[in-house]
TORLO-537265 format. One record per residue (C-alpha): residue number from 1; x, y, z. Coordinates in Angstrom, 3 decimals. Example, Ala and Ser with C-alpha at 12.3 -4.5 7.8 and 13.67 -1.06 7.14 Angstrom:
REM TORLO-537265
i:x:y:z
1:12.300:-4.500:7.800
2:13.670:-1.060:7.140
This chain:
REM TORLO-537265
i:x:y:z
1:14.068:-18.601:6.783
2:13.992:-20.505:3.448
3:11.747:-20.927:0.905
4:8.623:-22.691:1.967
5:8.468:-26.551:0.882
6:4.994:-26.496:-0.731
7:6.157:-23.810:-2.655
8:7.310:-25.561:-5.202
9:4.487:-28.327:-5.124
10:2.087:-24.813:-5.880
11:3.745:-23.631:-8.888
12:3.529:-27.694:-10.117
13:-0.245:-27.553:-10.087
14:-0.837:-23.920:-10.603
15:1.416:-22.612:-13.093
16:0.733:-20.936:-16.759
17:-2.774:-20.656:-15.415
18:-3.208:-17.004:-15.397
19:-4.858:-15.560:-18.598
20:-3.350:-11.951:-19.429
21:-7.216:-11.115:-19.144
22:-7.533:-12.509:-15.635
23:-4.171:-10.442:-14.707
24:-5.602:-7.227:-16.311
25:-8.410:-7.714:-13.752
26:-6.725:-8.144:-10.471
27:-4.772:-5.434:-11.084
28:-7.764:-3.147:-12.114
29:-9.728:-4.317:-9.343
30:-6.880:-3.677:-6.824
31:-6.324:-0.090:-7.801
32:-9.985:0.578:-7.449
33:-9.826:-0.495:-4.285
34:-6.756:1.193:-3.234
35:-8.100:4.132:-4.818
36:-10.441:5.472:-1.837
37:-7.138:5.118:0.395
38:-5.153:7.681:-1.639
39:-8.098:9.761:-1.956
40:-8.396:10.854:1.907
41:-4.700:11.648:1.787
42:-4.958:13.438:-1.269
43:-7.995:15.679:0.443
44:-6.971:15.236:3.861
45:-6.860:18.921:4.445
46:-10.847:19.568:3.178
47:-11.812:16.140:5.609
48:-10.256:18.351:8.353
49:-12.522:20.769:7.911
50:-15.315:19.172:7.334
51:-15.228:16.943:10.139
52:-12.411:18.713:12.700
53:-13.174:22.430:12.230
54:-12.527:23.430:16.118
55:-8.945:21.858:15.345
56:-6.658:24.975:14.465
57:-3.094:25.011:12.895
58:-1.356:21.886:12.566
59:-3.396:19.832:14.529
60:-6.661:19.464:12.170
61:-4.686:17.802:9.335
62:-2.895:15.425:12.240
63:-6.680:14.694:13.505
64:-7.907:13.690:10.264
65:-4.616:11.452:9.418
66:-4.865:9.804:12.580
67:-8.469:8.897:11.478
68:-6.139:7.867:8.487
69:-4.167:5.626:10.969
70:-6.761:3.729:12.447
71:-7.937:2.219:9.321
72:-4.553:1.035:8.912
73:-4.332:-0.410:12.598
74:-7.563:-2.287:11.690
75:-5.922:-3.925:8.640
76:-4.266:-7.214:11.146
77:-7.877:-8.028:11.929
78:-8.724:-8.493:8.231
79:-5.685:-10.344:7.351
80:-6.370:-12.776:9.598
81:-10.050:-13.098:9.124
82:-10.085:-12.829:4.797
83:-6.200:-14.517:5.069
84:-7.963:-17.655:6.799
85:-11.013:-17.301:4.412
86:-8.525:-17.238:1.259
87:-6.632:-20.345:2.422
88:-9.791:-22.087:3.090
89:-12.351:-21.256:0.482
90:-10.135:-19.653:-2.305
91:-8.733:-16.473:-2.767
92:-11.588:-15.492:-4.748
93:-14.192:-15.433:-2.644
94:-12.147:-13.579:-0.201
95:-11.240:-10.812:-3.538
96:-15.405:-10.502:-3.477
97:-15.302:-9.767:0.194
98:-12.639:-7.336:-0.004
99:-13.830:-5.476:-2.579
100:-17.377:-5.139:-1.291
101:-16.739:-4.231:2.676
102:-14.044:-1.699:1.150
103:-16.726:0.115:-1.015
104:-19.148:0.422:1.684
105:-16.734:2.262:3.699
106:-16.411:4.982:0.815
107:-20.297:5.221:0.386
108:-20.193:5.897:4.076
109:-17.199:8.544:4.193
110:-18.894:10.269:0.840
111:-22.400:10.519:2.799
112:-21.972:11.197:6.451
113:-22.613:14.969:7.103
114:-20.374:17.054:8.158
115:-19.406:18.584:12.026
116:-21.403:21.342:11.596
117:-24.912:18.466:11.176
118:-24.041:15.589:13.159
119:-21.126:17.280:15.893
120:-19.318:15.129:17.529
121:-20.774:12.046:16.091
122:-19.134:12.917:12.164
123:-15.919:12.258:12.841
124:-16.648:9.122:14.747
125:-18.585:7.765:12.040
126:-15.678:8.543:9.477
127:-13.674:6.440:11.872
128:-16.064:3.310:11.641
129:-15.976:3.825:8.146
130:-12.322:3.932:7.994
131:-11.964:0.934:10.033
132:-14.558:-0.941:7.919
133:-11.843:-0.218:5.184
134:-9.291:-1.241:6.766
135:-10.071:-4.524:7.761
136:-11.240:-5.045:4.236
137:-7.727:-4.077:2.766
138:-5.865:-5.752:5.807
139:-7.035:-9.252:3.585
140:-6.384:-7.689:0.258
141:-2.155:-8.268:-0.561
142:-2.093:-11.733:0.618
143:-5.042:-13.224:-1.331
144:-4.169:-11.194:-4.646
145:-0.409:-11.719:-4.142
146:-1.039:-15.473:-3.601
147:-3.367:-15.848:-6.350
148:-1.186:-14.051:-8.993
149:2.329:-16.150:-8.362
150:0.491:-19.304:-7.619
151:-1.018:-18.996:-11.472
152:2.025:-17.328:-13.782
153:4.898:-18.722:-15.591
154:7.775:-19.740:-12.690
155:10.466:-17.304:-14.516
156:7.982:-13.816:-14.257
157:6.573:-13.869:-10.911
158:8.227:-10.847:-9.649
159:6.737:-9.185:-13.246
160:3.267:-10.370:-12.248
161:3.813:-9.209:-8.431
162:5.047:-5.776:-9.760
163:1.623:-5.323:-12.169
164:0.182:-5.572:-8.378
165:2.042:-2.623:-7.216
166:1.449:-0.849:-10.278
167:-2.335:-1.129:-9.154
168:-1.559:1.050:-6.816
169:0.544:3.390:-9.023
170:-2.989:3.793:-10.919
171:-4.861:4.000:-8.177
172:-2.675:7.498:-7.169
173:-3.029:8.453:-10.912
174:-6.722:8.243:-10.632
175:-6.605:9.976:-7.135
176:-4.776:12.824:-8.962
177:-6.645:13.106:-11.787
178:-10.063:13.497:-9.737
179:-8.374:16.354:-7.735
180:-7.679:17.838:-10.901
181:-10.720:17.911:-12.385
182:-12.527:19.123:-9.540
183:-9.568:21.906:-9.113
184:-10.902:22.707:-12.794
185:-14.295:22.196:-12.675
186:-14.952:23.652:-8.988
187:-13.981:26.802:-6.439
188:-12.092:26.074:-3.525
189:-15.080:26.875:-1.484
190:-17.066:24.604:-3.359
191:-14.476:21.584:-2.979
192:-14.249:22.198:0.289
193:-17.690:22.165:1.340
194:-18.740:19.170:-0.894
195:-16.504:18.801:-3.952
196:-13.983:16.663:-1.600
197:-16.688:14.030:-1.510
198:-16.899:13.013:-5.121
199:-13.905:10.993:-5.265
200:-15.843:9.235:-2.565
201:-19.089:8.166:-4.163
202:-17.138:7.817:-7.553
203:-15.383:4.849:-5.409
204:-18.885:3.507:-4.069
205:-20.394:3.940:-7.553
206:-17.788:1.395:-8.912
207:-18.634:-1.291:-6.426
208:-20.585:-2.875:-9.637
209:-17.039:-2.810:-11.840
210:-15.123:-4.213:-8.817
211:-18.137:-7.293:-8.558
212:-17.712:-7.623:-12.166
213:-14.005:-7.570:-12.348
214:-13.509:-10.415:-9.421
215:-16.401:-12.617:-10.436
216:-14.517:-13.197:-13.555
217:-11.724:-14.120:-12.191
218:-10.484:-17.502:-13.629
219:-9.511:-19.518:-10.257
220:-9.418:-23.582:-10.360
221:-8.984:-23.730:-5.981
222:-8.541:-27.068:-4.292
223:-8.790:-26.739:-1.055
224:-5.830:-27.896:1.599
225:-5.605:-31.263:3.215
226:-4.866:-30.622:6.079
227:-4.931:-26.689:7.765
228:-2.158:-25.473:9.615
229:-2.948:-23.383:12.518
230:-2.613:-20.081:12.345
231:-0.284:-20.131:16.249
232:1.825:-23.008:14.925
233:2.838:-21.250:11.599
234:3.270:-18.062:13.705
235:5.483:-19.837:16.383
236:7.437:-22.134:13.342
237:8.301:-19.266:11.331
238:8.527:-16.475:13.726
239:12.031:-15.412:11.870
240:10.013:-15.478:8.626
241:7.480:-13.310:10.181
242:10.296:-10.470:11.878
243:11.893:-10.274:8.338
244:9.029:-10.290:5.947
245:7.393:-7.169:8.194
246:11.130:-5.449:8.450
247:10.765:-5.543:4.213
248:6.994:-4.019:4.294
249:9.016:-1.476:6.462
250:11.667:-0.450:3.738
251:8.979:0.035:1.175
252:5.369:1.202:2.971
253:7.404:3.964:4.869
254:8.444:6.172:1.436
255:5.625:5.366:-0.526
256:3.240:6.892:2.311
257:6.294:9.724:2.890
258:5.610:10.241:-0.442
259:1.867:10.687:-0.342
260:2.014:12.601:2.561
261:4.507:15.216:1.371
262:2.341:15.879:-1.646
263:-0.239:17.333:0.415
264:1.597:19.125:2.948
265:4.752:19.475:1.446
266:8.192:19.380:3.319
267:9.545:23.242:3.261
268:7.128:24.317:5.667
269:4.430:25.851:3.783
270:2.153:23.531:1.974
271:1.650:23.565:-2.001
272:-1.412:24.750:-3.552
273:-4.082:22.120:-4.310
274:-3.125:21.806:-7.775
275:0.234:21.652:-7.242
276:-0.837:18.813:-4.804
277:-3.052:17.314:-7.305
278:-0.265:17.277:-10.227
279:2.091:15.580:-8.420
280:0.252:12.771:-6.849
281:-0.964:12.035:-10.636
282:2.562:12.029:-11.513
283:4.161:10.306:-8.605
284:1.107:7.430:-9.679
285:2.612:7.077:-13.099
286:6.199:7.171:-12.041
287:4.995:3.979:-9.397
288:3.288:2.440:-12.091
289:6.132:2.318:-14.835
290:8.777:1.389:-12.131
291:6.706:-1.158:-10.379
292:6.593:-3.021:-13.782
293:10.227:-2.283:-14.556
294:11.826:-3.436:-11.127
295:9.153:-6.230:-12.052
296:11.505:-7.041:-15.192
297:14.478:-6.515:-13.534
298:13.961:-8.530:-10.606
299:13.305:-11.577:-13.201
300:16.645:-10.825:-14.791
301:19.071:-10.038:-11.803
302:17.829:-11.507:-8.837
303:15.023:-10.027:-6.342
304:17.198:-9.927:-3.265
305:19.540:-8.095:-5.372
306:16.970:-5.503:-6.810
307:15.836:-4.834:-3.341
308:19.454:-4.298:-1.963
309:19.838:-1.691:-4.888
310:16.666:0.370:-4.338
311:16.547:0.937:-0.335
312:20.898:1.311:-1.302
313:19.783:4.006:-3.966
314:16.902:5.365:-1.407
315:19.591:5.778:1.672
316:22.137:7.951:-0.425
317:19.392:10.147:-2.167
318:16.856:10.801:0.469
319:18.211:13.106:2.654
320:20.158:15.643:0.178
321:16.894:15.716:-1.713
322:14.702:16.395:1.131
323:17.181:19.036:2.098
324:17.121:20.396:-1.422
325:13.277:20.593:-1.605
326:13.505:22.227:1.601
327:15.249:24.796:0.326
328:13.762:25.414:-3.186
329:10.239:25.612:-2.048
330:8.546:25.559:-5.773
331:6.421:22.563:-6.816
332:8.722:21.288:-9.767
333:11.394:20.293:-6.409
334:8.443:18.816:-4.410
335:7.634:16.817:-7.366
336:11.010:15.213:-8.264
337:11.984:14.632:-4.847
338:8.621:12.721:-4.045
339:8.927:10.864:-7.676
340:12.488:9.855:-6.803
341:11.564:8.112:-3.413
342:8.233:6.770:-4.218
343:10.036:5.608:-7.967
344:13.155:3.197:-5.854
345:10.281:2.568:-3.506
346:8.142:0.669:-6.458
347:11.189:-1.194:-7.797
348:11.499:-3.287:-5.197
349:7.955:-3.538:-4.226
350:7.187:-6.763:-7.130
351:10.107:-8.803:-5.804
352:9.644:-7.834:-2.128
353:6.433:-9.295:-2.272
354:7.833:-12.526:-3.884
355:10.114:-12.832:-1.664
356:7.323:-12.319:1.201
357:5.524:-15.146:-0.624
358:7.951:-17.694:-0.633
359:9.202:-17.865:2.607
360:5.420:-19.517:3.686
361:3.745:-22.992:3.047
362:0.858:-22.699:0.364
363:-1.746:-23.790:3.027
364:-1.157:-20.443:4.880
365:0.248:-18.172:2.736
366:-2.600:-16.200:1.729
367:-3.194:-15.346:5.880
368:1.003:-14.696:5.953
369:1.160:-12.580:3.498
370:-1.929:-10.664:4.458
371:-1.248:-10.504:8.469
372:2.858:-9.756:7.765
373:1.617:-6.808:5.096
374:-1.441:-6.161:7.512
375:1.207:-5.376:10.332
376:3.914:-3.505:8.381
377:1.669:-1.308:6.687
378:-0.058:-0.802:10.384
379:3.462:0.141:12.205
380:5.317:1.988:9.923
381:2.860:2.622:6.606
382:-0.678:4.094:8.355
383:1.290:5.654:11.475
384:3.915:7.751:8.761
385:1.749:10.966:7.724
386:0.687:11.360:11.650
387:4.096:10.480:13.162
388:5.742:13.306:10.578
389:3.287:15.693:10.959
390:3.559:15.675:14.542
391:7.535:15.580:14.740
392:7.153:18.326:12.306
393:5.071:20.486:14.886
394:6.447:19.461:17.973
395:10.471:20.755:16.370
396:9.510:22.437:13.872
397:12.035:20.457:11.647
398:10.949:19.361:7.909
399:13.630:16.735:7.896
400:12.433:13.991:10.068
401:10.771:12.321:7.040
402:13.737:12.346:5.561
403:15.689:10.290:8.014
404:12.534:8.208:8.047
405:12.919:6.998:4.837
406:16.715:6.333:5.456
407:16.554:4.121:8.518
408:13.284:2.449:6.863
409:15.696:1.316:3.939
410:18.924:0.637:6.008
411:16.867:-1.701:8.661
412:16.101:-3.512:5.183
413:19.133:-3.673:4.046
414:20.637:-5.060:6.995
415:17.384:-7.526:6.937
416:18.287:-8.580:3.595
417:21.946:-9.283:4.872
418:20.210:-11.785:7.389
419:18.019:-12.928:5.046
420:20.966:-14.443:2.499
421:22.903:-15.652:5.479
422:20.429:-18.081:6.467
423:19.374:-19.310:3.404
424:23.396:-19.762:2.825
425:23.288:-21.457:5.989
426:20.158:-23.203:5.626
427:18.256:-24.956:2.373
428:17.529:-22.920:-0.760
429:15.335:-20.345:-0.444
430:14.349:-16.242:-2.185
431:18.045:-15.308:-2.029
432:19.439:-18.489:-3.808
433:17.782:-16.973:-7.007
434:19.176:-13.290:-6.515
């Protein structure tokens, strides 16, 4: 489970390629596109109405997240469609793909009518449209991960891989923001009959930026000699593939903990809108700065290290602080218990993905990293909201997320363990540099 042998012939012909410009646009570009994702959890309650009104109680917020689900469970079928494309025709190409199927999904959530038009048919076409999304995003991480430490200095790769998270830290900010303004600018009644679906067509209305944005990206792409089949990487590096999803596991499970708690809270009771609104704005700029810094930090100490210490950090905290905002149900607790879990979450989410990266031959590493993040995300990152809002109703217990989040970060630390002892055992590989 070592570091891949082409890896090293990649950074020889790709390094100190990457402009600061060209890195300011992948990272825009992927927070727009992440940005419609975060935007039906953040108004997950109005799409229950909208499209699930017969669904009373709990069970018209778990309706609409599993919606939510499937377009994660749709995500392996992009990775290995747009991974293959990326690893054949350039990562580029499969960026433009990406970003256009993803926007067409939003144009279709922010225009199909409502239950009360179209009946049963609404919700299933919010499904397509989810699913549309998620195979679009299921190629996403692997071609802009790829692309970004294939083309930056050797010594900041875990930097350049933690501006990608931070992508998503803006995305939430933006997410926030909108919810915000329409809290300001709107009455409830008003968002919930229509105001939910700005965010929506504010995402399809960009699809010209995100064209823009990845048509400029600078890219010199040779293409492989010789293709390595998707079944023979799978059945070479089948340990790669177990540990590389176990580490999307430690970090997807928080950061979607985290985005579900902010709209239905964890004491029981949900928080207000705004309240819901502020702190996904601020749990986006806490993921942002700490992305970057575990970024730095990764560069200086080591990235198996800088893991080890967040899902360490995340295993002692969690649990007292979901307790605590369990029993001090006012928004300032929700907020700094969310911030601290989605906060250790983002500093090790640049050097997991590094790591992720390196343990796969150049040829195929695009389609690894996309079908291993793909998968992860599928399992434990799309499934979280339903899985705690149903553990939630079924006991009637707040803590379950919680524990989630622990045994998500101790089954990485223990991966982490097995990780360094075959690369001790074996050739150099991601650990020999932590």
């Amino acid at each position: 489970m070592h570091r891949s042998p082409d890896y090293s012939h990649a950074d020889a012909t790709a390094s100190h390629r990457l402009a600061p410009a060209t890195l300011a646009t992948i990272v825009l570009a992927n927070a727009i596109e992440f940005f419609d994702y975060f935007c039906y959890t953040v108004f997950a309650a109005f799409i229950a109405r909208a499209f699930f009104p017969h669904a009373v109680g709990a069970y018209g917020p778990l309706l609409s997240l599993g919606t939510f689900a499937a377009g994660f469970l749709s995500r392996p079928v992009g990775a290995l469609v747009i991974g293959t494309q990326a690893d054949t025709a350039g990562r580029k190409p499969a960026l433009l793909l990406t970003g256009a199927l993803v926007t067409a999904g939003s144009l279709g959530v922010a225009l199909t009518p409502g239950y009360t038009t179209l009946g049963g048919f609404a919700p299933i076409a919010v499904l397509l449209c989810r699913i549309l999304q998620g195979v679009a995003v299921g190629g996403e991480m692997g071609s802009s991960g790829a692309l970004l430490i294939e083309h930056c200095p050797a010594g900041r790769k875990s930097l350049y891989a933690g501006w990608l998270m931070a992508g998503q830290g803006l995305a939430l900010v933006a997410a926030g923001v909108c919810g915000i303004a329409l809290y300001g600018l709107l009455t409830a009644e008003q968002i919930g009959r229509w105001g939910w679906r700005v965010p929506f067509a504010l995402a399809a209305a960009l699809i010209p930026v995100q064209i823009y944005l990845r048509r400029h990206i600078a890219e010199t792409w040779q293409p492989p000699h010789e293709a390595q089949p998707f079944r023979g990487m799978l059945a070479r590096l089948r340990g790669q593939w177990l540990l590389a999803v176990v580490l999307i596991f430690g970090g997807t499970v928080p950061t979607y903990v985290a985005t579900y708690a902010t709209t239905f809270g964890v004491a029981g009771a949900s928080p207000s809108a705004y309240a819901s609104f502020m702190t996904t704005a601020a749990v986006g700029m806490v993921t942002l700065a700490l992305s970057v810094a575990g970024g730095r930090l990764a560069d200086g100490i080591g990235r198996v290290r800088t893991i080890a210490l967040a899902r360490a950090l995340t295993m002692f905290a969690v649990v007292p602080a979901f307790h605590y905002a369990a029993t001090h149900p006012q928004p300032i607790a929700l907020f700094c218990v969310v911030a601290l879990f989605a906060g250790l979450s983002a500093l090790a989410g640049g050097p997991t993905i590094v790591v992720i990266l390196e343990m796969f031959p150049v040829r195929g590493r695009a389609l690894a990293m996309s079908f291993v993040y793909a998968t992860g995300v599928a399992l434990f990152g799309g499934t979280t909201p339903f899985v705690v809002a149903s553990v939630a109703a079924w006991s009637g217990s707040h803590a379950a997320a919680g524990w989630y989040v622990f045994v998500s970060a101790a089954v990485t630390l223990i991966a982490l363990l097995l990780l360094r002892a075959s690369n001790t055992a074996g050739a150099q590989g991601p650990a020999a540099s932590a």
